[in-house]
N, C-alpha and C positions, 0 to 999 in steps of 0.2 A: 623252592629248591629242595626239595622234598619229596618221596613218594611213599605211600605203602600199596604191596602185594594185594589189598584186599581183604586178606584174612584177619588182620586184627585193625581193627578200627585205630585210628591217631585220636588224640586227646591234645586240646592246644589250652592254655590258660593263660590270659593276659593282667597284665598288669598290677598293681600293689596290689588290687581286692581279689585277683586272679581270677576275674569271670571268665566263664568257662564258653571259648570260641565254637561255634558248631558248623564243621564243615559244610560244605552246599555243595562242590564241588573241586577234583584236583587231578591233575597230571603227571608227567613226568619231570615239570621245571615248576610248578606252579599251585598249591590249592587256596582257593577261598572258605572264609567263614563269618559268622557275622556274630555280634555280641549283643546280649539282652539288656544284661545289667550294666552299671557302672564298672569301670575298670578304675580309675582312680577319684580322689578326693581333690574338686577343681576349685571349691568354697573353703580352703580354711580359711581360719580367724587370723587377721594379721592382729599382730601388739597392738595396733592403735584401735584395736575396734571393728573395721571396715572389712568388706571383703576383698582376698585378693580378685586381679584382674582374672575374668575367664578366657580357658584355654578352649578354642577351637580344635586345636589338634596339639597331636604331643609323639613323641618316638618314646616306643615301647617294648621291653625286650619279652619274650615267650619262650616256655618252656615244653617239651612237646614227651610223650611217655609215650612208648612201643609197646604195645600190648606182647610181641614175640619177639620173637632173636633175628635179629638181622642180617644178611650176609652180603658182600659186592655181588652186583650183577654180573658183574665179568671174571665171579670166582676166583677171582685173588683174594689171598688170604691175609689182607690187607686194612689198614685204618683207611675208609675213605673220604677223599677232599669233600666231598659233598654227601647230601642226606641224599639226592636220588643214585649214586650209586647204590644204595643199599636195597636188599631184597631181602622176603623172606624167606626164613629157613626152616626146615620142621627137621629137628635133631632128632637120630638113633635111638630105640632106648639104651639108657646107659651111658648118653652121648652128651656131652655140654657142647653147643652152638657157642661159637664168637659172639661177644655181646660190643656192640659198639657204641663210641659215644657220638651224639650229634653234635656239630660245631654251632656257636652262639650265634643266633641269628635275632635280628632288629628289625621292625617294620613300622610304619605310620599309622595312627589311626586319626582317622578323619570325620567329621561328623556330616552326616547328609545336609546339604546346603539347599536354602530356598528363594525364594525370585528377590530381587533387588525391591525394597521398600516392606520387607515383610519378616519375620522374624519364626523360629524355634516355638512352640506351644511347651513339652519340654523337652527333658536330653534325652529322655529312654524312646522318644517316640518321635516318627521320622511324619511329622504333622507343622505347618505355618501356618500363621494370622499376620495382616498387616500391621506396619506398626500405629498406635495410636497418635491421634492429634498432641502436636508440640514433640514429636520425634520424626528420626528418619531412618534408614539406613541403604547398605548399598555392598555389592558384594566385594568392593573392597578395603572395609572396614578389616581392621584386626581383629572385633568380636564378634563378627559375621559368620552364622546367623544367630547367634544366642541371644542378644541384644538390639534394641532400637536405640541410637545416641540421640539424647535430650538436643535443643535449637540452642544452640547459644543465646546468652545476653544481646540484645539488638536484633533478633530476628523473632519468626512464629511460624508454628503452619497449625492451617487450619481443616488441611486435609486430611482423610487415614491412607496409609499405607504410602507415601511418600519418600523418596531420595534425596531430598534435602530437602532447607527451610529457607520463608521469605525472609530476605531483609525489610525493617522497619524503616519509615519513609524518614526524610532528613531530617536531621535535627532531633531525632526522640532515640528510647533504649526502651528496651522492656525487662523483663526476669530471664530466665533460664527455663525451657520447656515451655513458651509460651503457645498458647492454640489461639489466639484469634487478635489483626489488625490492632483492637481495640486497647490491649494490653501494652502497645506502643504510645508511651506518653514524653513529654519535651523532658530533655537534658535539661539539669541547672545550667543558666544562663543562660536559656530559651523559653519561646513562647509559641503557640498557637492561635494563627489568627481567628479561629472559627469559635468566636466567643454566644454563650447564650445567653446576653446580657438581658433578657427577660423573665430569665428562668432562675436556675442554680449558681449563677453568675462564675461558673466554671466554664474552659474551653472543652474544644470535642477530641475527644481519645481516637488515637489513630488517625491524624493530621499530620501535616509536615509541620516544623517548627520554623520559627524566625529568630535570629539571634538578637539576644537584647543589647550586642555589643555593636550594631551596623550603626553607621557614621550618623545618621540622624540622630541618634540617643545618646549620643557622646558630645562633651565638650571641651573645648580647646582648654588644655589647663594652665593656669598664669605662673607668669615667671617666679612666682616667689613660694612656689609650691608645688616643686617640682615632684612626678612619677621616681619612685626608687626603682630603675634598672633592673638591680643583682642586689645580693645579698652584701654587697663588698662597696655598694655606692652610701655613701655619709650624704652625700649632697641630698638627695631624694627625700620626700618627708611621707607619700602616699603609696602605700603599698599596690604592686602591679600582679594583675594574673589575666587564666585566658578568658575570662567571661566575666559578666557582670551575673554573680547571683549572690551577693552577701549585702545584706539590708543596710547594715548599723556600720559599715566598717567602709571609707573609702579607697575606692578603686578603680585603681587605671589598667588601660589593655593596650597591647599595639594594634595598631590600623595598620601600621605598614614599617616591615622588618629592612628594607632599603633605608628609608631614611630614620627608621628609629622615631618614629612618627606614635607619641603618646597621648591618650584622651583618657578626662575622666567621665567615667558613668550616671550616667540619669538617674536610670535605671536599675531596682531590682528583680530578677528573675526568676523563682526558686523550683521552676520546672513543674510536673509532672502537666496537672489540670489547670495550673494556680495563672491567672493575669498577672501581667508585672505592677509592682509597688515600686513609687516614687522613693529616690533615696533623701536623705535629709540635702536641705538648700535645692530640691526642684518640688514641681507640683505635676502631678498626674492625670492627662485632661479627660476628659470624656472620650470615650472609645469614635476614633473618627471610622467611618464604613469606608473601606474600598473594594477592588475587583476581587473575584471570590471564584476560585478554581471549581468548587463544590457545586453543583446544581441543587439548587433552592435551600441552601444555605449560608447566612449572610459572612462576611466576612469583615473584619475592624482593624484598626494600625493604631498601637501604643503612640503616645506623643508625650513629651513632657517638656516645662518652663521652667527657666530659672525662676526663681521669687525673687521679686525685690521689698526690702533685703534679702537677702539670702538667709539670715540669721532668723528668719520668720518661721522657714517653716523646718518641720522636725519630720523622719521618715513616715513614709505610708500616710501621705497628706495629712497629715496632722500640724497643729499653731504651736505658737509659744504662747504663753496665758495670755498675753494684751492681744493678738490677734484673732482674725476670725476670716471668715468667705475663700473666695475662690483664689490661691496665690497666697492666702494669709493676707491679702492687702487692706484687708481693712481693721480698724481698732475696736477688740471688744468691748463690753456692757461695761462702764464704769473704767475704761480709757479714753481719754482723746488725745486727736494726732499733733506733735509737737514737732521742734527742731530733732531733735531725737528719735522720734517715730511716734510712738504712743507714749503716754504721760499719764500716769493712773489721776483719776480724778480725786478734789479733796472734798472736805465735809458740804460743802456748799452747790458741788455737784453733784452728790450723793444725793440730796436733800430734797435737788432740784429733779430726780429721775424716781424717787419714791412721789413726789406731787404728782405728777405726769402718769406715771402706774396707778397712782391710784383717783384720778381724775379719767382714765381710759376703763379700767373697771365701772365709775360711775354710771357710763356714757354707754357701755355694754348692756350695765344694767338696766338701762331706760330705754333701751332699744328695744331691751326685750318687754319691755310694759309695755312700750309705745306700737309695739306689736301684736301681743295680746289683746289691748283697748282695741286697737284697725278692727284685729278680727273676730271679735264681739260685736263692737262696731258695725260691720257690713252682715251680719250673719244675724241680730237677731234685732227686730223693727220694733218692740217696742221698749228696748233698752238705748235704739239708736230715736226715739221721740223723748221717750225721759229726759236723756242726756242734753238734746237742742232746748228742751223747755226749761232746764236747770241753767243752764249758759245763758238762757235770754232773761231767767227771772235774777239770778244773782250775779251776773256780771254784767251783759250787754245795757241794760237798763239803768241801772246805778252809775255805769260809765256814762252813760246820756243825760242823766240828771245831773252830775258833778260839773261844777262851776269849771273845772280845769276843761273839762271837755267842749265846754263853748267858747271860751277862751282860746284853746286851740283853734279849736273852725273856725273861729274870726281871721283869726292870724292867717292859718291859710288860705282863706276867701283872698284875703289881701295881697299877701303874695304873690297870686294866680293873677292880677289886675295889670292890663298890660296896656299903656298910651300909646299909638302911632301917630302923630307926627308929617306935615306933608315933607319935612324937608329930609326925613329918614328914608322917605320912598325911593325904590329906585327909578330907572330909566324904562317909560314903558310909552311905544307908540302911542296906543288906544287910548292910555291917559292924558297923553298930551295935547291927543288931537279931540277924544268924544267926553273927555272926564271919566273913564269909566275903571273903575280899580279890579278889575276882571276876577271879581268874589260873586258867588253861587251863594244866596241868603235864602234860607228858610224860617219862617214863622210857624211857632205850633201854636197849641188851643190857649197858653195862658198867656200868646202875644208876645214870646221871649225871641228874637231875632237867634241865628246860632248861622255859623259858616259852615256853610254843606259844601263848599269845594273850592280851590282857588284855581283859576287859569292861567297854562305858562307863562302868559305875556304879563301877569298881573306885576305891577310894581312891589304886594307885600309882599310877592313869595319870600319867604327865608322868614321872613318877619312874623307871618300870622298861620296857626296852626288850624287843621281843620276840628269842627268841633266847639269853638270857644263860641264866648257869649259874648252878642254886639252890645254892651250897655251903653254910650252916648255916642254922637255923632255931633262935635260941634260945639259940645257942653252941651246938648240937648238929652235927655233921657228919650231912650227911642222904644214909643208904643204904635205899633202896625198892626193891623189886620192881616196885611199881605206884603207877598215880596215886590210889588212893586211900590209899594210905599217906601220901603228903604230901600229901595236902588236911586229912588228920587232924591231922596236924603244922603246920598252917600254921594251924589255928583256934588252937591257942595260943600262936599268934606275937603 
């Protein structure tokens, strides 16, 4: 709203630092200019420390100085409404020119804007970069283009120069600014199916979670122990929240706000990478596999038992001292199981389990001799003829000489002596009708009869084993050459 004649150049100076405006161009309603420097101060220090918010833009007032004297273009000798009525004037000598004042005039300044996901390099220069990984921006941001706005909590990006950011897949959070999937780990009171139970025995970052509060993991809690409601319920004895992630401290959740529907928790959760931990009075089983969204990565389902008793086991699968294995169900080293449960043992079982330890030591330790001797034993031939010629001269021999050892072989000569009998016999055609006891006899060189086989039909079977020695036939001591001689002899048995 301004003009000059030409002849004296306009001077505009803006704002607190009054950088100095430099026209490019103007008319008779209208000129432009453009500023180098800073005009104001957009970083002070607030009291707390921090900086204030940056201004993109701001309304500025200017002050503008007429190198000459001014006059209305329409030669009235008048104050005018506007700066383009005024012209210039070259005064008489001698002559004072009307000096006019401009009226106050306001404008915006603006700072050159850049593409949507890309920010300002700085204020004095009209230059962008995308924004970096874990921000975004967009040009309707309030600090557009000066700034890229961080990803909130629960989201990321992992691209540059982006418009917004991902959300994190269910059940997880991540920081603030985060760049990559990975940085998204489970909410307490969630878990991660995609366990490396081979490895780090942590779950995998940037999964969906599973809440450790779903009806499987919960159980019905008994009358006489009941979920506390609200803060204002006396009756309740177990504090209620919305997850299962507190170890040591029981807790119940709702499954369902209709009927007021309370369960207490198995389980504990404590989120990020961490597998859940059994709460005290459950047990924590082995990771069971199921379907696994992931290609070629396994996936597992929490599971947990009450223990019986309950009072067995203490959080994070751990016993109470008399307990041990899997559930706690069984009674440790120097308990046993009573009416009660476990019953610490007294001095006489104590006594009885030092014999036994150290009767298993013994027996450990002669395993390992008796291992060493084998392999001496097999590996060097003439420690293994030493050893058979020391066995035959001081024990085998001496055993053979001793009164006790013929003594025995008598005994069991005897023993071995077996009478048949015709009326023990059974029912046999061929006997009834040819006399013939369907036995297979063989004589060797010193004449000793011996049963080389019995035949099905034979009336001893059951009775006579093959192998044994024919000594009489009849009361007769039976001496043959052949087997036809005792077959002859055995028809009138």
């Amino acid at each position: 709203q301004f003009v000059s004649g030409g002849l004296s150049p306009l001077t505009m100076k803006v704002g607190e630092y009054k950088a100095k405006c430099n026209f490019t161009r103007h008319n008779r309603t209208h000129a432009s200019c453009y500023v180098v420097g800073a005009i104001r101060n957009i970083r002070d220090l607030a009291a707390s420390g921090e900086y204030a918010p940056l201004k993109v833009s701001s309304v500025e007032d200017f002050t503008v100085s007429i190198g000459s004297i001014y006059t209305a273009q329409n030669g009235e000798v008048k104050e005018p409404e506007f700066a383009s009525e005024l012209a210039l004037t070259n005064a008489a000598p001698g002559q004072t020119a009307t000096a006019w004042k401009l009226p106050s005039l306001r404008f915006t300044v603006g700072l050159l804007s850049c593409p949507a996901g890309h920010r300002r390099i700085r204020l004095d220069k009209p230059e962008c970069k995308p924004c970096p990984k874990g921000r975004w921006s967009t040009t309707a941001q309030v600090e557009f283009p000066l700034r890229c706005q961080p990803c909130a909590a629960g989201t990321y990006q992992d691209v540059k120069g982006s418009t917004k950011c991902t959300p994190c897949p269910s059940g997880t959070i991540s920081a603030p600014e985060s760049t990559s999937i990975v940085a998204c780990t489970c909410k307490p009171g969630y878990y991660s199916k995609y366990l490396n139970k081979s490895g780090t025995g942590l779950t995998r970052a940037g999964s969906p979670c599973t809440p450790c509060h779903s009806t499987d993991l919960l159980e019905v809690i008994s009358a006489d122990g009941g979920c506390k409601v609200d803060a204002a319920d006396t009756n309740g004895k177990i504090e209620t929240s919305e997850v299962c992630d507190s170890l040591l401290v029981p807790t119940c959740v709702m499954v369902s706000k209709e009927t007021s529907d309370f369960r207490l928790c198995k389980l504990s959760c404590p989120g990020g990478l961490q597998w859940p931990r059994a709460k005290a009075n459950y047990w924590l089983n082995e990771p069971k596999e199921t379907d696994s969204q992931i290609t070629g990565v396994k996936a597992y389902k929490a599971t947990a038992d009450a223990c019986s008793p309950k009072s067995a086991c203490l959080a994070a699968n751990q016993c109470i001292e008399e307990r041990v294995g899997i559930s706690c169900a069984q009674c440790a080293l120097g308990w046993f199981p009573s009416k009660e449960g476990c019953s610490e043992c007294g001095a006489a079982q104590r006594f009885g389990y030092i014999i036994m330890a150290a009767l298993g030591s013994l027996a450990c330790f002669g395993s390992f001799l008796l291992l060493t001797f084998f392999m001496r034993y097999n590996a060097d031939m003439q420690f293994r003829r030493d050893f058979l010629k020391a066995v035959e001269v001081y024990l085998v021999t001496p055993i053979k000489k001793s009164s006790l050892f013929t003594y025995a072989k008598k005994q069991t000569f005897t023993r071995q002596v077996v009478s048949l009998q015709r009326a023990g016999a059974g029912f046999s055609y061929n006997y009834t009708r040819f006399r013939d006891l369907g036995l297979v006899i063989r004589v060797d060189e010193s004449q000793i009869a011996h049963v080389a086989g019995i035949l099905p039909d034979s009336p001893l079977r059951g009775k006579c084993v093959v192998g044994w020695r024919l000594m009489t036939v009849n009361g007769k001591r039976v001496r043959a050459r052949r087997e036809v001689e005792v077959q002859e002899m055995l028809k009138e048995a």
